[in-house]
C-alpha positions in Angstrom: -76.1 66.6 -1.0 -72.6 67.6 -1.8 -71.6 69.8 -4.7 -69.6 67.3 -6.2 -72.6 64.7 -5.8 -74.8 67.6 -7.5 -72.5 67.8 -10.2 -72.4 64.1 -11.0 -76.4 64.0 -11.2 -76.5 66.7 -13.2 -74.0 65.8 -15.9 -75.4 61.9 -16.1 -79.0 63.1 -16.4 -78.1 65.8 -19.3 -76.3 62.7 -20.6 -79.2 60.3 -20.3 -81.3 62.8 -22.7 -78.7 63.3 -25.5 -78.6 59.4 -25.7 -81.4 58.8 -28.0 -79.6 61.9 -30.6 -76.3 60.1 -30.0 -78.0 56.5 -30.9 -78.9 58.1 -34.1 -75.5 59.6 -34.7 -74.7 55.9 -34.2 -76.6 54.3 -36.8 -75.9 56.7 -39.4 -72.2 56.1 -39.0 -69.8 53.6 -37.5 -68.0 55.7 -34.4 -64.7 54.8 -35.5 -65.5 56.7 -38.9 -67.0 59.5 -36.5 -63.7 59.5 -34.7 -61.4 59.9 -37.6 -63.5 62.3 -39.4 -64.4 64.7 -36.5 -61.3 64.3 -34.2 
């Protein structure tokens, strides 16, 4: 597998566990109020 290829798994998988933490970010707070208050 290419490096770039290994990258890419890598990346989505670490991804694909923070979902569930970034679901409850979610429902705490509408993203668009995220946005404006932490960017």
């Amino acid at each position: 597998m290419a490096i770039g290829d290994k990258l890419l798994h890598f990346i989505s998988g670490k991804i694909f566990k923070a979902q569930p933490i970034i679901y409850k970010l979610a429902g705490n707070f509408s993203l668009t109020e995220f946005y404006f208050r932490y960017l």
